[in-house]
C-alpha positions as a Markdown table, in Angstrom:
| # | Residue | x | y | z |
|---|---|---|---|---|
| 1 | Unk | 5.9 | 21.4 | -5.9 |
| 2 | Unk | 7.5 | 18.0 | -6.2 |
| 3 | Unk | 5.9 | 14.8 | -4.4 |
| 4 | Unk | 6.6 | 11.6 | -4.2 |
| 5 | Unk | 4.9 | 8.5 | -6.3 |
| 6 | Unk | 2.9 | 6.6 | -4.3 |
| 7 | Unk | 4.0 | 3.5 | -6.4 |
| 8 | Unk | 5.2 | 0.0 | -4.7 |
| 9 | Unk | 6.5 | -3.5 | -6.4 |
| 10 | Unk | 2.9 | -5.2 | -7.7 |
| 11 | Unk | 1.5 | -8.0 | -6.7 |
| 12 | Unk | 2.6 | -12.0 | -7.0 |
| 13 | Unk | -1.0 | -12.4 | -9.0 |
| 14 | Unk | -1.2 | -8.8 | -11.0 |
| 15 | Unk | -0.6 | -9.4 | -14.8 |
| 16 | Unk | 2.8 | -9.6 | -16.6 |
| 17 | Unk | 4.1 | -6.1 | -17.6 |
| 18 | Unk | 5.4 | -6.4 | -21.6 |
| 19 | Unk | 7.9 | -3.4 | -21.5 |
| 20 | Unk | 9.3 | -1.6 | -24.3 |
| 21 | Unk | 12.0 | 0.5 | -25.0 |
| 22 | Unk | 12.5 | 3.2 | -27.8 |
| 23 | Unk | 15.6 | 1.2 | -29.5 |
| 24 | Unk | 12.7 | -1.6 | -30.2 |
| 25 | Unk | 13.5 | -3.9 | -27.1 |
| 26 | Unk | 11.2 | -5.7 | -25.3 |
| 27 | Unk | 11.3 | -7.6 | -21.7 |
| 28 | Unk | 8.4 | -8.5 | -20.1 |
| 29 | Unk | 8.4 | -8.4 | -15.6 |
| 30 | Unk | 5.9 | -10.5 | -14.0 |
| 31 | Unk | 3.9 | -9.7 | -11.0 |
| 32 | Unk | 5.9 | -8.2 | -7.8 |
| 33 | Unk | 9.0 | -9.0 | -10.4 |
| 34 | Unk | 11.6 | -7.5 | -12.4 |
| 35 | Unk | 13.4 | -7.9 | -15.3 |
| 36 | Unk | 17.2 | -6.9 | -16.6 |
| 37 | Unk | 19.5 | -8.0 | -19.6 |
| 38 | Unk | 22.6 | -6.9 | -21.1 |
| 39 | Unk | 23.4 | -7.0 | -24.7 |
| 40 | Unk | 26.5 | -5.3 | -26.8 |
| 41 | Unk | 24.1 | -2.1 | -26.9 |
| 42 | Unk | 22.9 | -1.2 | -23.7 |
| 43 | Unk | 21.2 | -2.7 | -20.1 |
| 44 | Unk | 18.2 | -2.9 | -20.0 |
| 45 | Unk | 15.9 | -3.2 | -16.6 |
| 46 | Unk | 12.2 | -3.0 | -15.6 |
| 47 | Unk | 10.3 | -3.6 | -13.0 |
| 48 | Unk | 6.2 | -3.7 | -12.1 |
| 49 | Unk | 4.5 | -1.7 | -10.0 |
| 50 | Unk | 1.3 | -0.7 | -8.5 |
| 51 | Unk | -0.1 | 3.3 | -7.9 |
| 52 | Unk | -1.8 | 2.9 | -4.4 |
| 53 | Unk | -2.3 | 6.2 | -4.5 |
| 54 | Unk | -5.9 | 8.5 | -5.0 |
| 55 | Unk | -4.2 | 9.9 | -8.7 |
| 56 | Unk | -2.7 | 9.3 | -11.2 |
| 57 | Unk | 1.7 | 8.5 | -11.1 |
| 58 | Unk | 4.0 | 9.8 | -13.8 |
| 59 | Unk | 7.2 | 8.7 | -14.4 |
| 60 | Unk | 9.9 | 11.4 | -15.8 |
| 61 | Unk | 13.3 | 10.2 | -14.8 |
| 62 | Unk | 15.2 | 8.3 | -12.6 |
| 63 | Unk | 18.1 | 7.9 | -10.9 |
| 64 | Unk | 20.6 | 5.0 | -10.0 |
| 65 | Unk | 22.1 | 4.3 | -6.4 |
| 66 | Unk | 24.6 | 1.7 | -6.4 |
| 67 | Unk | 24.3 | 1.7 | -2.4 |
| 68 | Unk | 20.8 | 2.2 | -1.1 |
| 69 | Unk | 20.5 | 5.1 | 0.3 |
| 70 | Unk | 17.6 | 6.9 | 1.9 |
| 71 | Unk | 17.6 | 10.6 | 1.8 |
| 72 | Unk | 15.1 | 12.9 | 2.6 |
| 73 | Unk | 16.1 | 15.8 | 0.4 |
| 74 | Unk | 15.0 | 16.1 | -2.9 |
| 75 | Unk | 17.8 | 14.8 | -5.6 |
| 76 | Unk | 18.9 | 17.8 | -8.0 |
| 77 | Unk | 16.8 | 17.5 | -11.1 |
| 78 | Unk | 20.4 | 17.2 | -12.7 |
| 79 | Unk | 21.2 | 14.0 | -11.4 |
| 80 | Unk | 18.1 | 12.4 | -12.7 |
| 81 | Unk | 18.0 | 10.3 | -15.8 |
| 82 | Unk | 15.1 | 11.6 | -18.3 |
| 83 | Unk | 12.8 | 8.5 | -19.6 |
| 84 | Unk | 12.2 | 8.5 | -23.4 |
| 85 | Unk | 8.8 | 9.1 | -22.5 |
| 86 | Unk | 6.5 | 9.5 | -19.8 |
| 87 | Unk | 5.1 | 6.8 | -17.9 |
| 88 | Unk | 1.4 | 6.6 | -16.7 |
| 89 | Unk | 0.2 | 4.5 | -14.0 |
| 90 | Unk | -3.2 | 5.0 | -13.1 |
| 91 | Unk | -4.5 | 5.1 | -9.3 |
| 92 | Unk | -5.1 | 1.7 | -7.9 |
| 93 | Unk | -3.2 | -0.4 | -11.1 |
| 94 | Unk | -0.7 | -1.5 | -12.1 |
| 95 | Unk | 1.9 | -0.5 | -14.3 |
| 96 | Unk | 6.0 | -0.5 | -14.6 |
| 97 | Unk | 9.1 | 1.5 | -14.7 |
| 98 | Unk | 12.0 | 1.0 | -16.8 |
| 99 | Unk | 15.6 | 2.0 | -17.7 |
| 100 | Unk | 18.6 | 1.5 | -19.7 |
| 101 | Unk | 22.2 | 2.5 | -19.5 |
| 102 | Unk | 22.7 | 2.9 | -23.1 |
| 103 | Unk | 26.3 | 5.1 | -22.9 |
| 104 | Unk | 29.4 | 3.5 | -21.2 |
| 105 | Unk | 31.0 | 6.8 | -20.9 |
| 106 | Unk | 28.4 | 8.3 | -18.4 |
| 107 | Unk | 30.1 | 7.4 | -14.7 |
């Protein structure tokens, strides 16, 4: 059974999130922020978050949507984008996601 997170955008006063990636970069989001930078290699993007939910979040995959778009179907696990490595967020802190497009041939 799938569910959704029960993660939102942090706080203005929740700490800054120091984010890395597997290729050794690091960005750092502040509270209720984001971050993003492009270099020759890849873009790179981030943002905090807070778990308001009762357990704990984990963070597989994502996927992008150039246009927002809410849909109440679940997306295809084939459309999702697997993370390096799972991402804990434990109930009632705060935490981050991140994700980089790292191959210019993938649409």
């Amino acid at each position: 059974m799938r569910r959704r997170l029960s993660d939102v955008p942090s706080r203005l006063d929740d700490p800054p999130q120091k984010i890395g990636y597997a290729d050794g970069k690091w960005v750092h989001a502040a509270g209720s922020g984001g971050a993003a930078e492009a270099t020759d290699k890849a873009v790179y993007l981030a943002i905090s978050l807070r778990n308001v939910g009762s357990g704990i979040a984990v963070l597989h995959g994502w996927r992008f949507y150039p246009d927002f778009v809410r849909d109440d179907d679940h997306t295809p696990l084939e459309e999702f984008t697997r993370l390096t490595r799972d991402i804990y967020v434990p109930a009632g802190d705060v935490g981050f996601w991140q994700g980089a497009f790292r191959d210019s041939s993938v649409p």
